[in-house]
VMD Tcl script that draws the C-alpha trace (Angstrom):
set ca {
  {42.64 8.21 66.39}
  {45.20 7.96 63.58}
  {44.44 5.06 60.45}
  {44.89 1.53 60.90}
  {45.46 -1.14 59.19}
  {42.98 -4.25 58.45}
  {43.67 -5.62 62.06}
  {43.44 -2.64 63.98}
  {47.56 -1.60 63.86}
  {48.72 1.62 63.80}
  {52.04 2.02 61.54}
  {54.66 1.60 64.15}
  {52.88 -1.64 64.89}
  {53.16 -2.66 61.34}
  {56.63 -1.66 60.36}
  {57.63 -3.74 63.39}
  {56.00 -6.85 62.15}
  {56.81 -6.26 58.55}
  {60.81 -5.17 59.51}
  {60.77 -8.24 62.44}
  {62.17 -5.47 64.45}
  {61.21 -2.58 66.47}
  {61.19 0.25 65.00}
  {61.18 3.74 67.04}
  {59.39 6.92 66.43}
  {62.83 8.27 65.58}
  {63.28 6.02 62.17}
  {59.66 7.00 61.47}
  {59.78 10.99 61.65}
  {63.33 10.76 60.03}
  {61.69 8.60 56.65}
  {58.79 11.36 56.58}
  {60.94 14.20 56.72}
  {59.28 15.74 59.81}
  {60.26 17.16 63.07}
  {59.65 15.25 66.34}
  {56.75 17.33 67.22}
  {54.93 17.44 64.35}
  {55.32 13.62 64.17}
  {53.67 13.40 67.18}
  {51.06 15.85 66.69}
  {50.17 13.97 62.72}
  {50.54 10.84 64.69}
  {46.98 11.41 66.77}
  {45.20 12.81 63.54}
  {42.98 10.20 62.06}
  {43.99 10.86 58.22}
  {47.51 9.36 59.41}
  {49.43 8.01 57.70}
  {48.17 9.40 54.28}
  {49.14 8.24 50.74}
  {52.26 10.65 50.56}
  {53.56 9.12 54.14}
  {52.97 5.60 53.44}
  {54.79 6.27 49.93}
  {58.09 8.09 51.65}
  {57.79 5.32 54.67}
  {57.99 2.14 51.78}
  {60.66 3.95 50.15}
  {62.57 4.49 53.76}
  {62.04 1.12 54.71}
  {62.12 -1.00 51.40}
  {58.58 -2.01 51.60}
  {55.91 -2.40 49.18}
  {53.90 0.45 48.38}
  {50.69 -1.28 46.92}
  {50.46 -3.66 49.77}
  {50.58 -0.87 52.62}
  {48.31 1.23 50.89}
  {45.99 -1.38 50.52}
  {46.94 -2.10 54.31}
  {45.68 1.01 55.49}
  {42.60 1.68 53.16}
  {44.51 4.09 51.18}
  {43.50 2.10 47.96}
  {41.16 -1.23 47.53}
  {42.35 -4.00 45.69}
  {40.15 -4.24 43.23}
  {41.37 -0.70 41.86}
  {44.92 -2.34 41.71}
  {43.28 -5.08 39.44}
  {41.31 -2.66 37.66}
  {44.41 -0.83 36.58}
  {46.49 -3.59 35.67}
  {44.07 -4.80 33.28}
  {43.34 -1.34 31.64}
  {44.83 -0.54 28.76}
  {46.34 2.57 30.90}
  {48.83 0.45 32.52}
  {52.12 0.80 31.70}
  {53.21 -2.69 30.52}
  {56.51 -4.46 29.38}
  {57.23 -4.99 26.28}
  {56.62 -8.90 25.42}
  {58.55 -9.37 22.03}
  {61.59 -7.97 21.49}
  {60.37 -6.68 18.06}
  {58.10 -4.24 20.70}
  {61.37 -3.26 22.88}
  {62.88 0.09 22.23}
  {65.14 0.52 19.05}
  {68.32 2.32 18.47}
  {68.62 5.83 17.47}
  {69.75 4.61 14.35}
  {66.48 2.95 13.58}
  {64.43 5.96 14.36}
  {62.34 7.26 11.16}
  {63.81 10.93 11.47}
  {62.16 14.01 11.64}
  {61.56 16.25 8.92}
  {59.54 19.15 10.82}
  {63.12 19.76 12.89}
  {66.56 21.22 11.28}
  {69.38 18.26 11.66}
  {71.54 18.77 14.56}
}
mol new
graphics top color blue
foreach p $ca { graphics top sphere $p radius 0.5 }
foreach p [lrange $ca 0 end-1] q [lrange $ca 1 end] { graphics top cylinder $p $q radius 0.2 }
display resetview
């Protein structure tokens, strides 16, 4: 039985509702990059879709990646907080003091020979 999502959808069934569309098994195996038979064989494992799948599938489809991973248990959303508040997180800059300078304004490099 493959991975569903919070109310029991497999992820035809979701990209359908999320795309307001159907969306055939064709579209699917052609966003993963697979042949028709593996598709259907991955299809009935229960690790499907995995993290890698739902990743190529958001990009495919122009859907969020963060809410079908939480979707499908791939990730809880609590780690999603977590990260965002750690320190890890890659954030913007927020003065433009902080924003990246010119190569002009670069201290330069004494440990390389000039160019």
């Amino acid at each position: 039985m493959p991975r569903t999502d919070e109310n029991g959808r497999v992820l035809q069934a979701v990209l359908s509702y999320e795309l307001n569309r159907a969306v055939p098994a064709t579209e699917i195996f052609g966003a993963l990059g697979m042949a028709r038979n593996t598709y259907y064989t991955r299809v009935e494992e229960e690790d499907f879709p995995n993290a890698e799948e739902v990743r190529r599938i958001c990009e495919a489809f122009s859907l969020n990646q963060l809410d079908l991973q939480i979707r499908f248990g791939l990730m809880a959303p609590e780690q999603v907080r977590e990260y965002v508040d750690s320190p890890l997180a890659c954030k913007p800059p927020t003065t433009r003091t902080q924003a990246a300078k010119k190569l002009s304004q670069l201290p330069r490099r004494h440990d390389v020979p000039p160019a």
